[in-house]
MDAnalysis code that builds the backbone (N, CA, C; Angstrom):
import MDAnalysis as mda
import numpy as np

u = mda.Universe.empty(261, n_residues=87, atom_resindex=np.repeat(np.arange(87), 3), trajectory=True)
u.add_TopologyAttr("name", ["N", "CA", "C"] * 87)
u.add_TopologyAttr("resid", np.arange(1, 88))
u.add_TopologyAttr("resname", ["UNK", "UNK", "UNK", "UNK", "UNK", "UNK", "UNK", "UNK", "UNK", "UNK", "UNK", "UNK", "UNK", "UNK", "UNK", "UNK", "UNK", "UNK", "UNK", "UNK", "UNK", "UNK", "UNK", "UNK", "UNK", "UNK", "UNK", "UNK", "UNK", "UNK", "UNK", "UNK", "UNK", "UNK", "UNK", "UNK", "UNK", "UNK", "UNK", "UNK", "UNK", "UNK", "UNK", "UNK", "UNK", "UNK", "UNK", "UNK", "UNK", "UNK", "UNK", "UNK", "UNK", "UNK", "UNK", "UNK", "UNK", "UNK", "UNK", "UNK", "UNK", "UNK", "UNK", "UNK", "UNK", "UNK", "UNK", "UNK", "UNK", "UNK", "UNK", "UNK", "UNK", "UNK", "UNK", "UNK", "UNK", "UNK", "UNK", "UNK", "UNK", "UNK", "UNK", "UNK", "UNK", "UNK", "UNK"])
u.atoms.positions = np.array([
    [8.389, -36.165, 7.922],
    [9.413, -35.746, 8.866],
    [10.751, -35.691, 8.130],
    [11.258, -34.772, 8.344],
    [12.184, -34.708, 7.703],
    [13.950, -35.483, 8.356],
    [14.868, -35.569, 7.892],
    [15.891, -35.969, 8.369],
    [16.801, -35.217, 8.744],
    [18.033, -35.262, 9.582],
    [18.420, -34.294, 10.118],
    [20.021, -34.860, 9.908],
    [20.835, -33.787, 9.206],
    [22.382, -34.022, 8.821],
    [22.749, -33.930, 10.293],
    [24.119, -34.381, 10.030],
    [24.638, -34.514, 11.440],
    [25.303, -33.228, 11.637],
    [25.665, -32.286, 11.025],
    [25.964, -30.843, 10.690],
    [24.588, -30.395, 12.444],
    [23.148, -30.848, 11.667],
    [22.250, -30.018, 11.979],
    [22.228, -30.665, 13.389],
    [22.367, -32.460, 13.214],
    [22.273, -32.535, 15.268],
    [23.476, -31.815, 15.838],
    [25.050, -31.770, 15.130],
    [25.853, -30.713, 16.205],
    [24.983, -29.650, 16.140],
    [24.430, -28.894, 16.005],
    [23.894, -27.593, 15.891],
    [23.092, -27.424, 16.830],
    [22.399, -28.417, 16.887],
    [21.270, -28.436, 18.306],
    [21.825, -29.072, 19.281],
    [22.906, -29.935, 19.219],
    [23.551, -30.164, 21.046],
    [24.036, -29.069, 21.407],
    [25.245, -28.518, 20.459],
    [25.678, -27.194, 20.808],
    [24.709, -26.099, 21.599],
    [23.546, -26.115, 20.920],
    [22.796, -25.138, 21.594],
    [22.298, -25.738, 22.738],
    [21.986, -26.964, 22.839],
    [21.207, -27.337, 24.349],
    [22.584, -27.462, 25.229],
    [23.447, -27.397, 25.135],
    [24.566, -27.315, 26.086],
    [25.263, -26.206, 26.634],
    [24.917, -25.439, 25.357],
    [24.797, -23.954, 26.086],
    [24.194, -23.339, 26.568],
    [22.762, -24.034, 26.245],
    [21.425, -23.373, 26.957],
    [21.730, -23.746, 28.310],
    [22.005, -24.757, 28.655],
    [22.176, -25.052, 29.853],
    [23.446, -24.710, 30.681],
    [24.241, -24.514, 30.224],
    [25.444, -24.018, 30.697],
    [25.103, -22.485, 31.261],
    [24.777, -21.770, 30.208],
    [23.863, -20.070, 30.517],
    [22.832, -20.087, 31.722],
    [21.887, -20.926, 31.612],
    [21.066, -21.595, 32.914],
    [21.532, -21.086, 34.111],
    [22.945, -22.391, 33.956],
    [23.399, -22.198, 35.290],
    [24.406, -21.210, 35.567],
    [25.568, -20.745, 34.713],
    [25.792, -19.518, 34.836],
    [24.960, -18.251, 35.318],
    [23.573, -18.405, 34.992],
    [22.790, -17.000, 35.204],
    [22.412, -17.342, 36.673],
    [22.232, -19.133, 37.211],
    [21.710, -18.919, 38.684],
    [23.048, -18.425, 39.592],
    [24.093, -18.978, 39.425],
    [25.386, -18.970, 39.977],
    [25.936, -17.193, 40.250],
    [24.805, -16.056, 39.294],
    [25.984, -14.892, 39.237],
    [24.216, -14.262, 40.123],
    [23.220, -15.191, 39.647],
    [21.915, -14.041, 40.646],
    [21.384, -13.838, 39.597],
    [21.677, -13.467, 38.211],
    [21.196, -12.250, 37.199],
    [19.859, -13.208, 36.635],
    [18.966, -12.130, 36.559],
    [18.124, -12.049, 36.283],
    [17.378, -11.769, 34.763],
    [16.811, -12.140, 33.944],
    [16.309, -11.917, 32.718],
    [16.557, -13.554, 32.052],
    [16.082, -13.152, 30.506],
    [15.825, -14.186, 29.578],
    [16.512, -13.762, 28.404],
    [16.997, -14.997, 27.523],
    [17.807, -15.458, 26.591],
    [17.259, -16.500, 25.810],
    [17.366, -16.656, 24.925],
    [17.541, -17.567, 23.946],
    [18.320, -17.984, 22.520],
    [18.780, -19.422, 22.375],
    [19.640, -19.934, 21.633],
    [19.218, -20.707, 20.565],
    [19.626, -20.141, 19.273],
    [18.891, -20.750, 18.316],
    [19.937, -21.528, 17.373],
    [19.474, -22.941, 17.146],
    [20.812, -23.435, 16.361],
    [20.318, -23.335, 14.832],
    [21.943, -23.268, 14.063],
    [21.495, -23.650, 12.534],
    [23.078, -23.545, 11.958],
    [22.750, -24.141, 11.155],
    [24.109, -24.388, 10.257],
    [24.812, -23.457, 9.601],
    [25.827, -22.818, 9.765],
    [25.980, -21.531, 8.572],
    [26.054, -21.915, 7.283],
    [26.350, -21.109, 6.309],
    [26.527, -21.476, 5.003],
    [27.938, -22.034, 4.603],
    [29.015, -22.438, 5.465],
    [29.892, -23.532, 4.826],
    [29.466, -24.586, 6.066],
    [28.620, -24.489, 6.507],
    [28.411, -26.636, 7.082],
    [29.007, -26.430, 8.172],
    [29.133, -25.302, 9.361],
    [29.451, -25.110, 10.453],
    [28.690, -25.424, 11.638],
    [28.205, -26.376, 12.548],
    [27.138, -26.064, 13.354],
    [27.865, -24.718, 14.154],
    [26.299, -23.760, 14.855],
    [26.799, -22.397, 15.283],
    [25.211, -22.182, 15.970],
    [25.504, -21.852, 16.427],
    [24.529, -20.950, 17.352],
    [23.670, -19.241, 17.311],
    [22.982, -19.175, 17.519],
    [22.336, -17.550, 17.653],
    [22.254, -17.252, 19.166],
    [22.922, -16.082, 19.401],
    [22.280, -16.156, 21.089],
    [21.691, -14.676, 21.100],
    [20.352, -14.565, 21.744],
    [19.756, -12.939, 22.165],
    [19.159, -13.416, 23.786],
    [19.478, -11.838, 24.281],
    [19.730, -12.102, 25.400],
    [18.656, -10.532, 25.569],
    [18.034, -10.324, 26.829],
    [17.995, -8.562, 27.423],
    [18.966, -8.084, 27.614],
    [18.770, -6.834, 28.494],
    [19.933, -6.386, 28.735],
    [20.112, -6.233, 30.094],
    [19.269, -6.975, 31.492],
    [19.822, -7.338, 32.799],
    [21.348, -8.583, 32.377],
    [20.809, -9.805, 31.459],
    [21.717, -10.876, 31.130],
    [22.744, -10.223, 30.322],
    [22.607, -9.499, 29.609],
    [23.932, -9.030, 29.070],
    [24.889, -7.967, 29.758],
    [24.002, -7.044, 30.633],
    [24.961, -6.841, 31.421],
    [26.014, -7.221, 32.934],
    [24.929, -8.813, 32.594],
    [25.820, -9.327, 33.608],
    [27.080, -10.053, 33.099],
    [27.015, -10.820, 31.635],
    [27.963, -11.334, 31.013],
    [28.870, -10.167, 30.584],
    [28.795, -9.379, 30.514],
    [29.933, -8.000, 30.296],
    [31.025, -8.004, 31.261],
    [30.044, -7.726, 32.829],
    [30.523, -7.555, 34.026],
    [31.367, -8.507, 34.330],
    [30.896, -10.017, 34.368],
    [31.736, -11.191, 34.683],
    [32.863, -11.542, 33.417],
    [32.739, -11.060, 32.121],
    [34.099, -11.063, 31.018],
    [35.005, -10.226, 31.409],
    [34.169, -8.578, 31.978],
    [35.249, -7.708, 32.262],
    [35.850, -8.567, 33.729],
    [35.242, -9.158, 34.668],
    [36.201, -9.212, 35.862],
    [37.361, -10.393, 35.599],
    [36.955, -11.257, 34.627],
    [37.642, -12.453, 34.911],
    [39.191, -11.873, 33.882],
    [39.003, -10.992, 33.192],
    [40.301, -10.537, 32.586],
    [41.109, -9.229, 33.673],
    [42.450, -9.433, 32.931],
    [43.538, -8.894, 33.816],
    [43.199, -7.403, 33.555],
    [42.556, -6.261, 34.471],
    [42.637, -4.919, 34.280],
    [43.320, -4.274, 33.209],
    [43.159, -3.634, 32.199],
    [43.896, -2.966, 31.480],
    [43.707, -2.009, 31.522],
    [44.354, -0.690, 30.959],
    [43.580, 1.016, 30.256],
    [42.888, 1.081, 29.225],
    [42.121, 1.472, 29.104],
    [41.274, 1.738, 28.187],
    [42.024, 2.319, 26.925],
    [41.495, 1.204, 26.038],
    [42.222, 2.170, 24.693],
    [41.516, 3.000, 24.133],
    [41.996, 3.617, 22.702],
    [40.779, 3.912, 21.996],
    [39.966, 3.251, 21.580],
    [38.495, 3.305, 21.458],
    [37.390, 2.511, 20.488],
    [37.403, 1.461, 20.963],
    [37.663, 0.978, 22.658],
    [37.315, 0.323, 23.520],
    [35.969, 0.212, 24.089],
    [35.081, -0.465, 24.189],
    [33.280, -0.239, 24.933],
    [33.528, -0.061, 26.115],
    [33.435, 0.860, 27.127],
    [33.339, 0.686, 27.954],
    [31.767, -0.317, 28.412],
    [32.499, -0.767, 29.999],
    [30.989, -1.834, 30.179],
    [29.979, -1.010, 30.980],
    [29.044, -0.907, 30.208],
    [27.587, 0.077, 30.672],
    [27.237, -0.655, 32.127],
    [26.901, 0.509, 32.818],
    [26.636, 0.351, 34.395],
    [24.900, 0.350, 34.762],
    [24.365, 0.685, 33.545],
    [22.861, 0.692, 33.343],
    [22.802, -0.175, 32.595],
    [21.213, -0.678, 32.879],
    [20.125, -1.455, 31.610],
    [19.814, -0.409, 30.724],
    [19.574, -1.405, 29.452],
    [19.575, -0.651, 28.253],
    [17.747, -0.361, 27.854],
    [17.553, 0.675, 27.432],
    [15.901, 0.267, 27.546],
    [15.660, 0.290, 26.416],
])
């Protein structure tokens, strides 16, 4: 068994706290689909996270980033937020 730097346990609370945080974020907005969070250390000793998501969950985290910010105009080379799933 191997041992685990403390680099690598932040790496995995981080992720189980976000896993769970996303959890309940996803029951709280309705949205529907699956995600997962993968921890690991970057290459300067950062704990950090991986997150992949579908695209029902990502377009709900779009939707709820775009609402919680103050309306702006669209600039150039702005994303607009897609109103469809992505297939």
């Amino acid at each position: 068994m191997s041992h685990l730097t403390d680099n690598d346990r932040q790496a995995l609370e981080l992720a189980r706290d976000l896993r769970a945080n996303m959890q309940q974020w996803l029951t709280q907005h309705g949205a529907n689909g699956t995600f997962s969070i993968s921890p690991f250390v970057d290459p300067t000793g950062k704990p950090s996270v991986i997150i992949t998501m579908d695209s029902p969950v990502a377009l709900a985290m779009m939707r709820s980033l775009n609402q919680q910010s103050a309306p702006a105009p669209q600039h150039p080379g702005q994303l607009p937020v897609p109103t469809q799933a992505y297939r």
